[in-house]
N, C-alpha and C positions, 0 to 999 in steps of 0.2 A: 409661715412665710413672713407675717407681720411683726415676728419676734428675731429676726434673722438668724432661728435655727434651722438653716435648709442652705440646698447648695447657691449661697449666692456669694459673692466675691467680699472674703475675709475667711476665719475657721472652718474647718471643714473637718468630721469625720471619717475616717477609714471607710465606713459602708458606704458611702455617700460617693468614693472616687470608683469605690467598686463596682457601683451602679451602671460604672459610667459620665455619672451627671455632673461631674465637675475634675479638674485635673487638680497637682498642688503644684505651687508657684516659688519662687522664692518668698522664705522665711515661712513655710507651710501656709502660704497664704491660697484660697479655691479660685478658679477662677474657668467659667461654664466658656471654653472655648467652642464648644457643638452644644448650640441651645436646644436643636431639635428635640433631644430626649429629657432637658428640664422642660422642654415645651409643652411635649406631648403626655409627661406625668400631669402637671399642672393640671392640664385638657380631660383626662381621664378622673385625676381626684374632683373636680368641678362638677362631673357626670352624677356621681356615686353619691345617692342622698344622704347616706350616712357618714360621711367621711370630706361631703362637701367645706369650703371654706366657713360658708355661710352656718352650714350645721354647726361645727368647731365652735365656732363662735356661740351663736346660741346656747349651745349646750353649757359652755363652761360662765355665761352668763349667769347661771339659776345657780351659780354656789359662789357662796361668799369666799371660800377660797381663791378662787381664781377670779373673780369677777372682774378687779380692776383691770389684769391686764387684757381681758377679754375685752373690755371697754374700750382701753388703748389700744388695740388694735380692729376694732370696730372702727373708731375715727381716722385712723390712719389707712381703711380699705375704702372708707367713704372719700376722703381729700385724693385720695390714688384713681379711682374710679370720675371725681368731681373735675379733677385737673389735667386730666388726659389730653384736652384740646383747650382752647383758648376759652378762656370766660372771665367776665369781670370780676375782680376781687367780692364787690358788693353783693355779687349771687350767690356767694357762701359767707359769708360774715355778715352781724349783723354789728355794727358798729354804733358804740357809745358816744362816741363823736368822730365824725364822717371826714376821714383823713383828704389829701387830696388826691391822694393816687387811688383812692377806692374804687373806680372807675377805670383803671390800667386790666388792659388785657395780658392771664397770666396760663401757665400751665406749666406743667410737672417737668421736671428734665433730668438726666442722671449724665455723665461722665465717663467721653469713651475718645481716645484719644485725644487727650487735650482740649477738647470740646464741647458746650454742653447739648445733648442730642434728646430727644421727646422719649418717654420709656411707657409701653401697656404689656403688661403680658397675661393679662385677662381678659381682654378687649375681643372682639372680633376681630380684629387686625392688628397683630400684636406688634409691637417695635420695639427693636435692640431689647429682646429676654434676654441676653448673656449676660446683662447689666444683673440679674435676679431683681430683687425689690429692695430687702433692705441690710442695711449693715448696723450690726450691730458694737456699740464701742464702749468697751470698760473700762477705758484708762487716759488719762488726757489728753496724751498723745494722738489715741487715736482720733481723737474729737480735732485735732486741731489739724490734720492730717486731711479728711474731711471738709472740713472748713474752708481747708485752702483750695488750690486748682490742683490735686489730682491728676492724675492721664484716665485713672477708672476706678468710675466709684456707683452704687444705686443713688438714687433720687432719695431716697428716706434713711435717715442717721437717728436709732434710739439708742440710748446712752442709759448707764446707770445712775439710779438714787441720786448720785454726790453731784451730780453735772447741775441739776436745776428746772432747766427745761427738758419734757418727756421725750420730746421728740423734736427733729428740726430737718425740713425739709426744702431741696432747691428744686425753686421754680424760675420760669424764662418770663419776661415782665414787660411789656410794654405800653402807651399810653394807647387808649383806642385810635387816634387821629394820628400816630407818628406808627414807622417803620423800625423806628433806634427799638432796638433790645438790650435788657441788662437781667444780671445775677440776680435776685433774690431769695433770703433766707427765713423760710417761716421758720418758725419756735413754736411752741406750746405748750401748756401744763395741760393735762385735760382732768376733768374734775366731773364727779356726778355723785350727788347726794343729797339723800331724800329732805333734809333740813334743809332752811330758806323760806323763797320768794319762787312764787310758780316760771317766773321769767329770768330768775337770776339766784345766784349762792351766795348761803350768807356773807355779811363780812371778812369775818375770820377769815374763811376758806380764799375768799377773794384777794384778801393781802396776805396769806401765805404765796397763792400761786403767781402774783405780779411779782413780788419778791424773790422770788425762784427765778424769773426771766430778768430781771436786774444782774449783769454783768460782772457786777462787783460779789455777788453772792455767789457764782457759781463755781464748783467744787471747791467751799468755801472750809471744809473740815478740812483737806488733805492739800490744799496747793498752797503753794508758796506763793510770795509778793513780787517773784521773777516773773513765775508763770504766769500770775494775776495781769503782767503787766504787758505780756504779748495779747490777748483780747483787747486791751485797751489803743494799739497801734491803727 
C-alpha cells in the first residue's frame, strides 16, 4: 500500500480489476469505485499475523536489500496513522527553530471531487477508502498533476529518485484559535543511518537531504529550464 503497488487510483494490473477491487478509467488509469471489497481485503490482511502490514514491514526491515524502502514506508504509515485527525504540527516534529505555524492544527486529506476530504482506511472508522493511500509518480508530469487541484487523487504522492523529496504529502491546516483552513504540502527526505550524532545525522547526510527539498534541484538530471520554471510560479 505504502508503495502504491495496490488498487489505489493511478496503474493498475489485470489481476487487480479482476479481483474486483478497482475498475480502469480513462487512459488505463484504477479507480476503487466499490471500496467495500478494497475495504474488506485491507480488514482481513491486518488480521493475518503473517501477512499483516506491520509484519511486511518488519520483516523486510532486517535485510539490507530492502530496508530503505521499508523505512519509507514505515514513516509514511506512521504521518497516515498520526494525521488522521487534527493535531498540532509540534506533536510530531521536532523543530530546530520553532516556526510560527508549529502550533496550527493539521491532518491528512486526499481529493475527491474537487475538494480536499479527511482519508483512514486503517482506522476504526474508515473514510473515503476509494481515495486508496497512495500514488505513486514516475514522471513529472505526474508530480505536477498532483500538486495541482485534482478532482481525485490519495493524500500521499511518492515519486521516484529524480524528483528529490521521497515523499510529499496534503494536509488540511489551520491555526488552533481560527476556523480558516488552507492546503498544505509536506515533503520529506527520510534518512536513517547508523553514523552521526545519537539526536541527529551527520552533516553530509543532512545537506544532501535539505538539498534535495531545495526546488531548484528537483529532477534536476532530466528537466528542463521550462519545466524548472512552472515550480517556481
Amino acid at each position: 500500500m505504502t508503495r502504491g503497488q495496490s488498487p489505489t487510483f493511478g496503474p493498475v494490473t489485470a489481476e487487480l480489476v479482476e479481483y474486483g477491487l478497482a475498475r480502469l478509467r480513462q487512459g488505463h488509469k484504477g479507480y476503487i469505485v466499490e471500496p467495500l471489497a478494497f475495504l474488506s481485503l485491507v480488514k482481513w490482511l491486518e488480521k493475518q499475523n503473517d501477512v499483516s502490514l506491520a509484519a511486511n514491514i518488519r520483516s523486510r526491515l532486517g535485510f539490507q536489500a530492502s530496508r530503505g524502502d521499508a523505512y519509507e514506508e514505515l514513516i509514511v504509515l506512521y504521518l497516515l496513522r498520526t494525521l488522521r485527525y487534527p493535531v498540532p504540527f509540534n506533536t510530531i516534529f521536532d523543530f530546530h527553530s520553532t516556526p510560527d505555524w508549529a502550533n496550527d492544527m493539521a491532518h491528512i486529506v486526499g481529493r475527491l471531487d474537487r475538494k480536499d476530504v479527511p482519508v483512514d482506511v486503517l482506522g476504526d472508522a474508515p473514510q473515503n477508502p476509494a481515495l486508496g493511500v497512495v500514488h505513486y509518480a514516475a514522471s513529472i508530469e505526474e508530480v505536477i498533476r498532483w500538486i495541482g487541484t485534482p478532482d481525485v487523487a490519495p493524500a500521499v504522492l511518492v515519486t521516484s529518485h529524480l524528483f528529490g523529496p521521497d515523499v510529499m504529502i496534503r494536509c488540511s491546516s489551520s491555526p488552533s484559535n481560527s476556523t480558516v483552513t488552507s492546503t498544505v504540502l509536506l515533503m520529506g527526505q527520510f534518512k536513517s543511518f547508523t553514523n552521526g550524532h545519537k539526536k541527529s545525522l551527520d552533516a553530509g547526510t543532512i545537506n544532501h537531504g535539505l538539498t534535495s527539498l531545495n526546488r531548484d534541484h528537483w529532477f534536476k538530471q532530466t528537466v528542463s529550464q521550462f519545466v524548472s520554471s512552472l515550480f517556481s510560479v
